[in-house]
N, C-alpha and C positions, 0 to 999 in steps of 0.2 A: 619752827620748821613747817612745813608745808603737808598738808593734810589733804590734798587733792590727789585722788585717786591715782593711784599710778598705772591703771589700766589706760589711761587716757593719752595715747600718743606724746602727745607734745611734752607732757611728767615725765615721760620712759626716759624721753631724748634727754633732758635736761638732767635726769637721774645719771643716766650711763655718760653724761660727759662728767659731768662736776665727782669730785670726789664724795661717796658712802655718804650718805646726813648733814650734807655741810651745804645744801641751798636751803636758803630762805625766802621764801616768796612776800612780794612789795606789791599793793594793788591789786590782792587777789577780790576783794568783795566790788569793784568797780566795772560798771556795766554800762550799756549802751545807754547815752542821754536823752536823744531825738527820740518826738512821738509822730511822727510823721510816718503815714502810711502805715499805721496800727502798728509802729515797734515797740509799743509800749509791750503787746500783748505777747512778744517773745523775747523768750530765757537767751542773755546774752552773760555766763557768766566769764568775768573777768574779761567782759568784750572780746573774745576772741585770743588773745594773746598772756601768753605765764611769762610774768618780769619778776626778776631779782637776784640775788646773789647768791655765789658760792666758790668754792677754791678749786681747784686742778694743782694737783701733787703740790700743795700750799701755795698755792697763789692763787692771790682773792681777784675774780672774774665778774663779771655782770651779764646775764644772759636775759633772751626773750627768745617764746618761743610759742606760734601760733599754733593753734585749735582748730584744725579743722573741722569737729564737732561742733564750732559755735559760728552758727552764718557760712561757712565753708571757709573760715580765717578770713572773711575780708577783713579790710581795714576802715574802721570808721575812728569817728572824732577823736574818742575815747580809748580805743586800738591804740593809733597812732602816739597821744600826750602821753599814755603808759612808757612806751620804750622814748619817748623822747626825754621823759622822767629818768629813764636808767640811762641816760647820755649822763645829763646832768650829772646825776652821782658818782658814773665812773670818770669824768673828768673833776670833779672834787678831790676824790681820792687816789685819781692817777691809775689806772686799772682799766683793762682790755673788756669793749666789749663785745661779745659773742648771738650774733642774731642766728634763731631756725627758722626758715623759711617754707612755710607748707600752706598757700596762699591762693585763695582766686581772683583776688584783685581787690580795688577800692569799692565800697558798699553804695550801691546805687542810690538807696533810701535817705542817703548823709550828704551824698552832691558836693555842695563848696564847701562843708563842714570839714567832710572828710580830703576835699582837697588840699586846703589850707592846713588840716592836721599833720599829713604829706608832705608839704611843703617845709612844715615848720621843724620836721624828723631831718629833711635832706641841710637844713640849716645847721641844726646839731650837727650833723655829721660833718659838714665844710668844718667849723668849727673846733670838733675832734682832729679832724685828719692833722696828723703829724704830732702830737699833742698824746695819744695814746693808743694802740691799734684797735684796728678796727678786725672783724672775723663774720664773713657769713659763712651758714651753710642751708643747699638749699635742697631739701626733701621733698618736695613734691611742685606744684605750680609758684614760679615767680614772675610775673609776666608786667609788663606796660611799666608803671610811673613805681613800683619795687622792683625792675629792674636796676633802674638808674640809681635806686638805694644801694643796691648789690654791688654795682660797677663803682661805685664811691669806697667801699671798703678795702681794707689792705690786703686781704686775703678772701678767696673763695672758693669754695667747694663744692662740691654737688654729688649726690646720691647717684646711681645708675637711672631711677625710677624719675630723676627726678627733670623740672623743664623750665628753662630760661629766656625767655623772651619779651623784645617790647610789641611786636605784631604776632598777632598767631599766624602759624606757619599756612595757613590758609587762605588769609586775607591778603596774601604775597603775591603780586603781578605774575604768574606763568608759573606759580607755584605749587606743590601738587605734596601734603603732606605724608603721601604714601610714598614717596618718589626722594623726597628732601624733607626732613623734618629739622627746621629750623632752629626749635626749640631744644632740641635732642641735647642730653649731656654730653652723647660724643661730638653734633656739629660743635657747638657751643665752646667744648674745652679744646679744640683744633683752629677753630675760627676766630673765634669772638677776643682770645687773649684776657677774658676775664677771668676764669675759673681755673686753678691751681692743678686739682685732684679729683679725678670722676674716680668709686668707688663704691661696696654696698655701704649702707648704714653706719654699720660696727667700725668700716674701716676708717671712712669720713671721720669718724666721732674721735679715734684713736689718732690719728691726725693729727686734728685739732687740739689733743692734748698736750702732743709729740710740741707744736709748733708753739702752745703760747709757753712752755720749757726754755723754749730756746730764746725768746723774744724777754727785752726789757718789758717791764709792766708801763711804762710811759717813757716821754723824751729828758725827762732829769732822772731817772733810775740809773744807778750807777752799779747795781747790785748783781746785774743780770751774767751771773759767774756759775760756775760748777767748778766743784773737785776735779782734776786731771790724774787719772791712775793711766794714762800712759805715758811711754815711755817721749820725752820733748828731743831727744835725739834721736828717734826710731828711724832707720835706716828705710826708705820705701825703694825695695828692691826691685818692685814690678810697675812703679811710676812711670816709667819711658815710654812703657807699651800700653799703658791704659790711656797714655796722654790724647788718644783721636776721639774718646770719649770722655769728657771732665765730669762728668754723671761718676763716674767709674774710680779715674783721678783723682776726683775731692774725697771719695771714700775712702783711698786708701792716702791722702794725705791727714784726716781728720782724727780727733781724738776718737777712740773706740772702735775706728773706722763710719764714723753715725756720716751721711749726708741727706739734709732735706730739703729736697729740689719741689722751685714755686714753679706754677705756669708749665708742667709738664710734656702735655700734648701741643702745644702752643710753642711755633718756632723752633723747633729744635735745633735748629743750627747754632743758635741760643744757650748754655745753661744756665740757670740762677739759681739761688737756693743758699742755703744755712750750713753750716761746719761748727765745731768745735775744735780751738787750739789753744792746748795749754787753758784750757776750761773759759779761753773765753767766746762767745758765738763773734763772727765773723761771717759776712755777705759775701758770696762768691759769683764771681761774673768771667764765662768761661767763652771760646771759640769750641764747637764739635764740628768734625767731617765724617764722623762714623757712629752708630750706634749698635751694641753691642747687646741682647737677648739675655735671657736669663742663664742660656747654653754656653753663652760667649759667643754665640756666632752673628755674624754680621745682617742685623736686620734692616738699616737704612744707611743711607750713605750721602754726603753732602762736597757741594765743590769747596768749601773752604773759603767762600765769599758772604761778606755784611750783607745783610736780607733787612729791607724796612721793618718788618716785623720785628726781626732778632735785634736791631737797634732800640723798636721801639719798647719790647722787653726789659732790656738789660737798662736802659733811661729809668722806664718806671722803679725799677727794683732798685738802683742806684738811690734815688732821691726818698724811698725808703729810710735804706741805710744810714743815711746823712741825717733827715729829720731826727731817724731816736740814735747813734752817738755809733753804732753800727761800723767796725774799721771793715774797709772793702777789698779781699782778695780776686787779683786777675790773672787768668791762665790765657792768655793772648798766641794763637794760631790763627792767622789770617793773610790769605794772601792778593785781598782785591775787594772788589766790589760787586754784585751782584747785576748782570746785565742783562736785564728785560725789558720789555715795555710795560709790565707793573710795577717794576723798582723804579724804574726811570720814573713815575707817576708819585713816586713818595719818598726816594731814599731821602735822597738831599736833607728834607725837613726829618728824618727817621733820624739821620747820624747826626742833624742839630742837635737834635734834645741829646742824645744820646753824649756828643762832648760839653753840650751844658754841665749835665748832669755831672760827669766826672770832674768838670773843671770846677765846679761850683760845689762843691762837696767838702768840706774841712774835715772829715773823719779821716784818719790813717787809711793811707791808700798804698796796696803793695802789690808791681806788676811782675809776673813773671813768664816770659816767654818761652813759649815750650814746642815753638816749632817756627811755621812764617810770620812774619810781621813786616807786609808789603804796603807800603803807599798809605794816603791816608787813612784808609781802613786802620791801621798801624796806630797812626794820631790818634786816632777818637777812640782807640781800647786802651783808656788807661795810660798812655806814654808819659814819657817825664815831661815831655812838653807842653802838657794840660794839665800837670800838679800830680803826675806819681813820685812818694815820697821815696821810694824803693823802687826799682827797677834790677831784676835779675834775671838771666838768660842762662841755659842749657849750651852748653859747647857747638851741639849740633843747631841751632836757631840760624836763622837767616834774618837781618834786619836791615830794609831800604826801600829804595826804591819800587824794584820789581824784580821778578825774576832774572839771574845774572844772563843765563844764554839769549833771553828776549833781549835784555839791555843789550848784547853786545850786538842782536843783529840790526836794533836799531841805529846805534852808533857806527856799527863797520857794514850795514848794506851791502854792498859790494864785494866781501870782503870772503875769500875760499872758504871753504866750511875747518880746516885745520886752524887757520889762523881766528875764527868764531870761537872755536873750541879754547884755543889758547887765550880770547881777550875774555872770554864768560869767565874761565877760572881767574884769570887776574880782577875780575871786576867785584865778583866773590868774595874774595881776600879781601880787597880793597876797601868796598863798597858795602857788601851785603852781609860779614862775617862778623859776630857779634863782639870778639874780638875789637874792632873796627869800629863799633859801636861804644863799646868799653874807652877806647881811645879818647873820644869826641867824649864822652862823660852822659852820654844818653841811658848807656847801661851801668850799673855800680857794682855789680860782681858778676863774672861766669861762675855759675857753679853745676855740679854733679847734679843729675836728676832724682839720685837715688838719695840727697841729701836736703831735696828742700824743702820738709817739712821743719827742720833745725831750722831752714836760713828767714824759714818766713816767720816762725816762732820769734826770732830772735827778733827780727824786724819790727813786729807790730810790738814785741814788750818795750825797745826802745822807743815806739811812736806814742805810749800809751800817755804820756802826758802833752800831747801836741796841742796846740791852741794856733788858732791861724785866722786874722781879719780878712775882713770883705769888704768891700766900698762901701759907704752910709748909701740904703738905699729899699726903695718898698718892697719891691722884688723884681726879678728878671722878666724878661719879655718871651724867651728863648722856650 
């Protein structure tokens, strides 16, 4: 075990995440190599950075976590080969690794040394990615070329205190850090779509524990289960009404009622995030038009249209899923496309990825529609016509084209407003009514809202043995 002071920050953090006595420190007597610019004559121990292992609620993790006592954590040669050393090990033995980020940047005194050391960290991690997850958290300065390390990772965090940038908010053209602070965990976790969860310390840390629970340890871990002590038939009595918020929805459709939502401030029209069913974790990719306060009262409110962002959310989180074996549930409410002249500037390529991602996905995929499902927006959430293995719909859902009374003024123009009236309900029925959808075999069951936490149970334990090819090929372009 590790005999490094635990007054020393970066010990605390590593202390309070891993479980009581169970880190063991790798490279702790390894210090900075260059003598250039008299570094011989300073104390760099463990060059800046604590590597090595230890468990969360038994499961074996790999952490690193800089020093800001030593050089201000920069990163030099020997910094860097340390956590590039705990790649190595956690993808030997299949195991998540956990970086703390409390950093000033690359070490001046080290130049190509420590560039190249950089370089050879973001290798490991291409490398890792999909392969085993990846987790920052980032407590104090991450700025420049540990950004780009940050933004490689599966998940990320960040402290209130703490700051994310590749330019300081200063060296920014008409940019004025009192005014806009770039770096800020709130621009950051609103903007950037990098960071999961701003939070203090304690709660980041508890998090992090929360989340690698829920996560396989690697992409062949088959193990990634828990006990189910509730009830696989529980009636969700108040599902219908929570459904404008799926933040809300997934909690009360989950085991224990647990949901833990990625990318939170980021896109909210968006939700992603983690459940338990029937003790198995399952990816949730939802539509919100509403968001709901602690009070229950209505704190934001959204048109119910695809946002580039919220596509390019729910893509990333999707191709997650699929890498580690992750079955993917959809709560599909949408009734169009987002019309700006910033969406205009990126949906198109936003809901590319976004039906790659689904269509390209072999993990048990189960959509259920729980309100509109208008137009292509419709397509690229999961439909059966891009590989949803299950397709379920709520009595009350709308599925087609467009809204029935717009369909019918386009079609009848001309047409009295009695006789509108009369062709929108026939177009309804016809057209739009899930029912209708049922027919054509787009949908596979109507059912009750208060009953689909049974029906998607049921679904993915049927899916659980699914196996499904892809074309020979190196990968997709999309």
């Amino acid at each position: 075990m590790s005999s490094r002071k635990t007054s020393n920050p970066a010990s605390v953090r590593i202390d309070a995440l891993l479980d009581a006595g169970s880190f063991v420190e790798i490279g702790g007597a390894v210090t900075a190599r260059t003598t250039d610019f008299n570094m011989q004559e300073k104390e760099t121990p463990a060059d800046g950075v604590i590597t090595g292992y230890g468990v969360i609620d038994g499961n074996l993790v790999y952490v690193y976590s800089q020093d800001l006592t030593v050089l201000k954590g920069s990163i030099g040669e020997m910094h860097a080969k340390k956590i590039a050393n705990i790649y190595d090990m956690a993808m030997k033995m299949g195991a998540p690794v956990i970086g703390m980020v409390d950093c000033c940047g690359l070490r001046l005194q080290e130049a190509t040394d420590a560039l190249h050391a950089l370089g050879s960290l973001y290798y490991k991690q291409v490398m890792a990615s999909g392969v085993i997850p990846q987790i920052t958290a980032i407590f104090g300065n991450c700025g420049g070329g540990l950004a780009t390390a940050a933004a490689m990772t599966d998940f990320t965090f960040i402290a209130q205190t703490g700051k994310l940038f590749v330019n300081s908010p200063n060296t920014i053209e008409n940019n004025d850090i009192k005014k806009c602070d770039t770096s800020s965990a709130a621009f950051q976790s609103k903007e950037s779509g990098i960071i999961d969860m701003v939070g203090t310390e304690g709660e980041v840390i508890e998090e992090i524990r929360s989340l690698v629970c829920l996560l396989p340890a690697n992409n062949e871990d088959n193990d990634a289960y828990d006990e189910c002590t509730d009830d696989l038939n529980r009636v969700c009595v108040d599902l219908e009404n929570a459904a404008a918020d799926p933040a809300l929805a997934l909690s009360i459709l989950a085991d224990e009622n647990i949901f833990f939502e990625t990318k939170r401030d980021f896109a909210k029209d968006m939700v992603t995030g983690f459940i338990r069913l029937n003790g198995m974790t399952v990816g949730a990719v939802a539509n919100r038009t509403t968001v709901y306060d602690e009070e229950g009262n209505v704190s934001e409110e959204f048109d119910g249209c695809l946002t580039a962002r919220g596509c390019r959310k729910a893509a990333e989180f999707v191709k997650f899923c699929d890498a580690f074996g992750i079955a993917v549930l959809t709560l599909t409410n949408v009734k169009g496309l987002r019309a700006t002249m910033c969406s205009e500037k990126n949906l198109a390529k936003a809901m590319a990825s976004l039906t790659y991602a689904f269509a390209d996905a072999t993990v048990p995929k189960v959509n259920v529609v729980t309100g509109k499902a208008f137009g292509s927006a419709y397509v690229v959430m999961n439909s059966k016509a891009i590989g949803a293995d299950m397709v379920y719909a709520w009595p009350t859902a709308e599925i087609g084209m467009m809204e029935s009374d717009m369909a019918a003024k386009i079609m009848y123009a001309d047409a009295a407003s009695e006789v509108l009236k009369e062709k929108a309900e026939a177009y309804k029925e016809l057209q739009s009514s899930p029912l209708s959808a049922a027919r054509r075999g787009y949908v596979d069951t109507i059912i009750e809202p208060a009953d689909t936490r049974k029906y998607v149970i049921g679904a993915f334990e049927m899916l659980f043995t699914k196996r499904e090819d892809r074309p020979s090929k190196k990968h997709g372009t999309i």
